[in-house]
Structures are given as structure tokens and as C-alpha cells.
N, C-alpha and C positions, 0 to 999 in steps of 0.2 A: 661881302663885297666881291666881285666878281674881276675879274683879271683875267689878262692876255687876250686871244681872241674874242669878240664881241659878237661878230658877224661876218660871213663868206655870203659870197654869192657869182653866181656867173650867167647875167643878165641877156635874155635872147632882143631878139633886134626891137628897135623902135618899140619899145615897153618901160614902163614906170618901173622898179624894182625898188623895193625897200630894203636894205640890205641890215639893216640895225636901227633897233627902237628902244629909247632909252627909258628904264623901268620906273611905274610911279615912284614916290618920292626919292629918289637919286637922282645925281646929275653925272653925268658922261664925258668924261675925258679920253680923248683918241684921238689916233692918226686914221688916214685912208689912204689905202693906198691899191692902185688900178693900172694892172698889168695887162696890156695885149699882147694875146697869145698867138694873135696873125704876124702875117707877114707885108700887112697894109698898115698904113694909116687908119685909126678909127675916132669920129668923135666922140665926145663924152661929154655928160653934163652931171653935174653933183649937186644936191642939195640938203642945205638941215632944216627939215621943213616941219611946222605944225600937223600938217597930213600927209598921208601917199601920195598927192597932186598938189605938187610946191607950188605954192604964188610966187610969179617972177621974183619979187627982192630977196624970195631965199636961197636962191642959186649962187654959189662960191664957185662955181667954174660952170661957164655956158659954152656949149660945145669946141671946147677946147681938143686939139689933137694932139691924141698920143701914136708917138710912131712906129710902125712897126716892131714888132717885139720890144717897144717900148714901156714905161711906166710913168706916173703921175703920183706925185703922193702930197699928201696934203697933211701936215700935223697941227699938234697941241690945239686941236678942236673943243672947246666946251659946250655942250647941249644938256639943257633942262628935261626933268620928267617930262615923260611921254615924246619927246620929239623924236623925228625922222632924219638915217641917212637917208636919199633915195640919189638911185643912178638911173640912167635915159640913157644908149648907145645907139649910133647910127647902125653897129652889125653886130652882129652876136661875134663872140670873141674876147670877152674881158675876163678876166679874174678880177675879186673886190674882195676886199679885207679891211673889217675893221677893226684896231687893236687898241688896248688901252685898259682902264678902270673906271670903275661905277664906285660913286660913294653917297 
């Protein structure tokens, strides 16, 4: 069972990014949490998606602004085998972390 960090990532501009995929037979408990490193506003979007290119209804936050040297965090997330975090940002600039455990 795998614990603490799941997955980092620091997603460049207007691109899909997967940032953790949760392993066949386990399911994934985690927070996320997306820290801008700028000193702008940046939007973000989050998804726990079946694939690397989420269908809208699987987005938990759609371009939601984090501000300036701001953070977002989103916990006590459950996701089944094989699903996707994936992050979308208007500019490069974020830190993404996903934490938690796989059982």
C-alpha cells in the first residue's frame, strides 16, 4: 500500500497534465493540493477523469482562480482503479501534489 506522496507535477501552460493515476486493483484516497508560484492570478481546472481528456462532468473545479501566491486544495477525494487526477492551467506556474493512500 503505498502512502504519502502519490504524485507532483508542475503543469506548463494550456496542456492536459495527468498528475496521478490510481493503480489497477486499488482505490485512491487523497487530497490535492495546487499552489501558484506567480505573483498573478492563475486559472485551474481539476479533474478525476476516466482518461487524460476528462468529459466535462468529471471536472471538480473549472477554471477556478487561485491567486497569486495563492493555493487550492481539495481533500478526502476517493478514485477507483485506473482513474485520473488531471490539471489544465491558463499559465504555467503551479505546483500539484497529490497526497494520500492506495488500498
Amino acid at each position: 500500500m503505498a502512502t504519502g506522496i502519490l504524485g507532483q507535477a508542475a503543469p506548463v501552460a494550456a496542456t492536459l497534465t495527468t498528475v496521478y493515476t490510481v493503480p489497477a486493483a486499488k482505490v485512491g484516497t487523497f487530497n490535492v493540493s495546487i499552489s501558484n508560484t506567480t505573483g498573478f492570478a492563475v486559472s485551474v481546472r481539476l479533474a478525476i477523469a476516466a482518461t487524460a481528456t476528462p468529459a466535462t462532468s468529471e471536472y471538480i473545479e473549472y477554471d477556478t482562480l487561485i491567486p497569486g501566491n495563492g493555493v487550492l486544495e481539495r481533500g478526502g477525494i476517493v478514485a477507483n482503479a485506473t482513474e485520473n487526477v488531471v490539471v489544465f492551467a491558463s499559465t504555467a506556474g503551479l505546483s500539484v501534489s497529490v497526497y494520500g493512500y492506495e488500498e
